[in-house]
N, C-alpha and C positions, 0 to 999 in steps of 0.2 A: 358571490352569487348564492352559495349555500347558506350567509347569514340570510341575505334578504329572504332567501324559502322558507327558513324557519322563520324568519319574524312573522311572515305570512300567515305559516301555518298554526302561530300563537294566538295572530288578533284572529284569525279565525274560531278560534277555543270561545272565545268571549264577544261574540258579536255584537252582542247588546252596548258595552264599552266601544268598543270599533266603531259601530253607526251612530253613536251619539259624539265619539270626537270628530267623526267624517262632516257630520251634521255642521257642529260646531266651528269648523274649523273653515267651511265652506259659507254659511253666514257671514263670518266675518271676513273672507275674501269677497264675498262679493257686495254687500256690503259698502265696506272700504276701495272696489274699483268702482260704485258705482258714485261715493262720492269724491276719489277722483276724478272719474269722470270730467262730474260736476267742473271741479274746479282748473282742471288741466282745460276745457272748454273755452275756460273761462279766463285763463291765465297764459295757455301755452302758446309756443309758434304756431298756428295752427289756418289754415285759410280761409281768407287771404290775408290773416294780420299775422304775418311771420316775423315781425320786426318790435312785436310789442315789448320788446325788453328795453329799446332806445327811443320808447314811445311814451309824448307827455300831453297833458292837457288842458287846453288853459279856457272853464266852461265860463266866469264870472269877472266883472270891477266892478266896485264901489266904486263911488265919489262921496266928497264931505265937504259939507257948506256950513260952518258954522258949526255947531253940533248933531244936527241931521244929517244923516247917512242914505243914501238908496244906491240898490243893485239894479244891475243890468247887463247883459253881453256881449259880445266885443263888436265893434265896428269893422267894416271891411277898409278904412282909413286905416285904422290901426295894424291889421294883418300885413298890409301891404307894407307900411311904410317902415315896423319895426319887425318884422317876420321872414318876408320873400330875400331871398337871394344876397343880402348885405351881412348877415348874420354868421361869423365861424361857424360857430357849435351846433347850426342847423342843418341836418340834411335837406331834409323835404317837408313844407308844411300843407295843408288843408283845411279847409271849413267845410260846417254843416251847420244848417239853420237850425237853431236850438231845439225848436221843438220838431217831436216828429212827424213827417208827411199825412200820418193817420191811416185809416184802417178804409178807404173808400170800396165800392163792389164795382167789380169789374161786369159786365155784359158782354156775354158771349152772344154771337152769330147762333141763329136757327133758335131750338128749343131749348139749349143747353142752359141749366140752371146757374143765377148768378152767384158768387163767391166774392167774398172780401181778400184783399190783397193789402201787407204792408211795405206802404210806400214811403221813399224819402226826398226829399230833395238838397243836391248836393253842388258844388259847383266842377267842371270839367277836372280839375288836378285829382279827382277823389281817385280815379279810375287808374293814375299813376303811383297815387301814396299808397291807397294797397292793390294788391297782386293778384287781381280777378283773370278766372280764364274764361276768357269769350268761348261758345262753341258757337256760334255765326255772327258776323256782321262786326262790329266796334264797338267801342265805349263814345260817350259825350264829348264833343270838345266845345271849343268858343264858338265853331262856325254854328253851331248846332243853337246856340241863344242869340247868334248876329242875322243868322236867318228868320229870327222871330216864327219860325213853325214847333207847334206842339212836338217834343219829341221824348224818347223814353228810352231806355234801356229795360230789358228783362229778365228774369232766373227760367232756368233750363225746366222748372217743374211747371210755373205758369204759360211758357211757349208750348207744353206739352198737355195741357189741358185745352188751349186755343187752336194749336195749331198740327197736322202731322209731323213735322219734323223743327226742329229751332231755324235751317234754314228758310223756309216756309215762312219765318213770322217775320225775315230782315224786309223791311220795305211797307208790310205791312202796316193795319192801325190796332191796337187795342182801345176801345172803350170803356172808360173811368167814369164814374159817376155820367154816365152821357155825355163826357167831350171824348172827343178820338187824339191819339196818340199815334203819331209815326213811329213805329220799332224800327230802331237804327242796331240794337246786339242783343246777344242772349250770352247770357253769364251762368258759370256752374254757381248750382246753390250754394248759400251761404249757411250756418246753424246757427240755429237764433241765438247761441249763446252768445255768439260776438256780437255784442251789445252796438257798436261802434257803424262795421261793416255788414250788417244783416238789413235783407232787404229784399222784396221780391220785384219792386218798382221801381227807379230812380227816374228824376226828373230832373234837368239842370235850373239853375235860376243866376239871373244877372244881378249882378251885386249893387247894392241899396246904399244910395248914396242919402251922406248923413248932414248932419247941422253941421255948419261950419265952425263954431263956434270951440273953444276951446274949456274943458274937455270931452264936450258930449260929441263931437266928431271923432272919438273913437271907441265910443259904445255902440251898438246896434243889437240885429239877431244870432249875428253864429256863436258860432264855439270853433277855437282852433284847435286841428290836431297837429302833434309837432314828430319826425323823427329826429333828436339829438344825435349829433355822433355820439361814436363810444367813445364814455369816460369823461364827455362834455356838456351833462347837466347842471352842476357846479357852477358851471361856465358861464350857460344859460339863464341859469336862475340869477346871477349876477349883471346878466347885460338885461334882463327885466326890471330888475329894481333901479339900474342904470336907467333906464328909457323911461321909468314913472318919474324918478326925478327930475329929469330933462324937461318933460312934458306939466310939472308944476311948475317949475322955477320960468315959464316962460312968462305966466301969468299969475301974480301973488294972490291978487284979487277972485279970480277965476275957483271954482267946486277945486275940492283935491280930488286928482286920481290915482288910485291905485289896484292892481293887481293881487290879492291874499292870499290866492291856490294857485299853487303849480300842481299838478295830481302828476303823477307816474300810471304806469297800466294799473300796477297792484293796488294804489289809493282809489285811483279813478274806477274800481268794481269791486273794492270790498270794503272801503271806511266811505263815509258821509261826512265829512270837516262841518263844524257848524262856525258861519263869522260873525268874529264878535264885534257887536254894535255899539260897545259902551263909549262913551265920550270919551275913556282913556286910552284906548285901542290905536293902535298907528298903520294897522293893515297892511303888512310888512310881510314881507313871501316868505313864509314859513321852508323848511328844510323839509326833504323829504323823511317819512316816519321812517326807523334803524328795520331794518328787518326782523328781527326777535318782536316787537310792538306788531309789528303788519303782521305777521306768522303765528302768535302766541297763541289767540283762541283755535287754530286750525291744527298747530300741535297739540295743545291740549285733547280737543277733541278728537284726532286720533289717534294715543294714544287710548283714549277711556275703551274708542273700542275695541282697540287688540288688546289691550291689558287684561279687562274683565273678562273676557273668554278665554286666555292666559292663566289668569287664577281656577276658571272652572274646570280649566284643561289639567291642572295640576292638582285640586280636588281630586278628581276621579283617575290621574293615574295615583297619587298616594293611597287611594280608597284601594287600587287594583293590588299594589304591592303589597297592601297590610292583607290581600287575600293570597297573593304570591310568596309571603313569605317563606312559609314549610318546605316551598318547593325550589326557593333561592339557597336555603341552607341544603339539603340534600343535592345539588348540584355545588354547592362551594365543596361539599363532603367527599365529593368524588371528584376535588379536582381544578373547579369551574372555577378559573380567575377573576377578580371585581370588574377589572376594564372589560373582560369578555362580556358579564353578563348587563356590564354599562350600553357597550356600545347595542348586545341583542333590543335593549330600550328604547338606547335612542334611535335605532333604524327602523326598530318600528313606528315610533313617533313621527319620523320623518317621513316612510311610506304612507305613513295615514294621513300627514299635511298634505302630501302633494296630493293624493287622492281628494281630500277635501280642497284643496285647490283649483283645484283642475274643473271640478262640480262648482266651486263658489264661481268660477270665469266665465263659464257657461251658466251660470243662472245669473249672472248681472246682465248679459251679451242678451240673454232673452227679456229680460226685466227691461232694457231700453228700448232694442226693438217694438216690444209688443205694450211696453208700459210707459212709453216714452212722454205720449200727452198728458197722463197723468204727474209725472216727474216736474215737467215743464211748468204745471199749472203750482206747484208745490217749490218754485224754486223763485225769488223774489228777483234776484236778478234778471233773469230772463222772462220775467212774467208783462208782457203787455210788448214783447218786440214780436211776439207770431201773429202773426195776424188770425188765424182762424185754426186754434190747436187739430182739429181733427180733420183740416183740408189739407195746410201747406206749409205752415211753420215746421220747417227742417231743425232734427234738436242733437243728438249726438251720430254724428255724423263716421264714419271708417276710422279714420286717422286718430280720432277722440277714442274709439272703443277697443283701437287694437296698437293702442303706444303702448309698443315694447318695454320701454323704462319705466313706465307707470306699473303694468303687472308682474315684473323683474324687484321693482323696489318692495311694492306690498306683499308679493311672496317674501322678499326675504325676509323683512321685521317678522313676519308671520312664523317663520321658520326661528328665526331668532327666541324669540318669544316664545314657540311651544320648545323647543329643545329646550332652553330655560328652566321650564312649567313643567318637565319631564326629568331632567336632570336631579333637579333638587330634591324631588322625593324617591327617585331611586337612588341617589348617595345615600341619603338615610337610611333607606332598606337595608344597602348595602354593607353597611358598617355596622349593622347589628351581626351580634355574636351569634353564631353558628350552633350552638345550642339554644340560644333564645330564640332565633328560626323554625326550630325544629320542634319545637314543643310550642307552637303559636295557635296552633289547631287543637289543643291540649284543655 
């Protein structure tokens, strides 16, 4: 307790040094949480896609007639027959029509001004594959497209601009571009970062039957989502290229089909695979990228920004000690141990991190809050899933701002790194000669 008070009462000797590491040290905390943020949004358990570690996706096939190639997306033939319930390595699958619902304006009841709403259309299992919490009413099911009536599900922000309370809206219609909607649920919001499960509107749709013909009956509009068991992508990826086979050798004659991406969560939101068209290409399901290839650019780049305010951090303490020296040698003179006047260093290094810590966490926490649609608008990923940034697109939501492990890890590099940046140019001090100390001021 008595080092910390004098460490205290040294960075207070020199505030101008103090307020510029607190500065420094607090930028780059925040900073760094708020592109974690970003990318923990974007990557983590988070809801309702708690399961994106065992989660795969499969948006595209080609076929090939001759040397011509064309793309297209899967058929609801193909889901079922090589997808549902027959498959080990599968837990649970879903679709979604590939392209998005769009951005339609909803019409409120009385004077109330209209607003665009982003909407999807999904089929009933969506509401089981991930983990939405209803606050009234239910999710879609089959009876909901066998009844042939307009129906919808809704987010707890759009019932609450419609209606007083979410129960209020069950039973009820919303108005979409002037058709009405029976609200059958209201769901907690989503953040638009989950690219997948973000949505303020969903609509079910009855599956679109295709050409019989072999192999265009298992192209169509969706895209599947898949949960793998654990440790059974391997598996999976193997009983795919299994089932392309099958599915040529039925007919020689017949386009080839094939499958070229399998995406994981982390492909399927941060690389863009481009496939290759060439006549020598055999469109053969690729392995998934090693993690160091997926992770490289995002280590790199944070490292560059703890690094460089590391070195400036380690600048200006060697700048401090070449002004502390006289008074490192007159306390060695009298006594003062090298580890003593080590650790007086580093403790204060360390009080001034947490200090600028603690400021860098609260100015990211406000920088979302209150700079959140601007972020959004700046962030390519999630740019065009909010339907209207400065109505209702929900963008770093509690859980995203306040993971524990997220500001646990980038404290500590943080820490790492100035202790580092602090150390090295106080050993040097340190190990100069007690008379060259002392005549430094000389």
């Amino acid at each position: 307790m008595n080092l910390i008070k004098k460490t205290i009462k040294e960075a207070l000797k020199t505030p101008g040094f103090s307020l510029l590491y607190i500065v420094g040290v607090a930028f780059t905390i925040a900073f760094t949480m708020i592109y974690g943020m970003l990318l923990y949004g974007q990557l983590g358990p988070v809801y309702p896609e708690y399961d994106r570690a065992t989660t795969v996706y499969i948006e595209s096939t080609v076929t090939r007639e001759d040397r011509s190639s064309s793309t297209s997306h899967l058929g609801m033939s193909f889901i079922n027959e090589f997808l549902r319930d027959s498959v080990p390595s599968i837990d649970k699958v879903t679709s979604i029509v590939a392209w998005n619902g769009g951005y339609p304006m909803v019409q409120p009841e009385g004077n109330k001004p209209e607003f665009h709403v982003q909407t999807r259309i999904v089929e009933p299992s969506f509401f089981d594959f991930y983990k939405y919490e209803f606050k009234a009413g239910k999710p879609l099911t089959d009876d909901d497209i066998a009844a042939n009536v307009y129906s919808a599900v809704i987010s707890d922000k759009v019932a609450r601009r419609l209606f007083p309370t979410p129960e209020d809206a069950i039973g009820n219609y919303i108005s979409i571009d002037h058709i009405k909607y029976r609200i059958k649920g209201v769901f907690r919001e989503v953040s638009a970062l989950c690219l997948d499960s973000y949505g303020e509107v969903f609509f079910p749709y009855a599956p679109v039957s295709n050409d019989t013909r072999m192999p265009q009956k298992y192209m169509g509009p969706y895209r599947a989502i898949i949960k793998v068991k654990p440790g059974k992508e391997n598996e999976f990826r193997n009983h795919l290229r299994d089932v392309c086979q099958r599915i040529n050798s039925v007919d020689t004659t017949a386009p080839k089909f094939y499958i070229p991406i399998v995406k994981s969560h982390a492909e399927h939101v941060l690389v863009n695979p481009q496939i290759d068209y060439s006549p020598e290409s055999t469109f053969q399901i690729k392995d998934a990228t090693t993690a160091f290839e997926l992770w490289k650019p995002f280590i790199i780049a944070f490292l560059v920004v703890l690094v460089i305010p590391a070195l400036n951090i380690s600048g200006l303490i060697g700048a401090r000690m070449d002004r502390m020296r006289s008074e490192i040698g007159v306390r060695r003179c009298f006594g003062a141990k090298r580890p003593r006047l080590m650790s007086m260093v580093i403790t204060e290094n360390l009080i001034l991190t947490l200090i600028g810590g603690l400021i860098g966490l609260i100015a990211a926490w406000l920088t979302v809050t209150f700079a959140g649609t601007f972020l959004l608008e700046l962030t390519p990923l999630a740019y065009g899933y909010g339907s209207s940034f400065s109505d209702s697109a929900s963008f770093i939501t509690g859980e995203m701002a306040f993971a524990p492990l997220l500001f646990a890890l980038t404290l500590a590099v943080c820490l790492i790194l100035n202790v580092i940046s602090a150390w090295i140019p106080a050993r040097i001090a340190m190990h100069r000669q007690i008379t060259e100390s002392l005549n430094s001021k000389r």
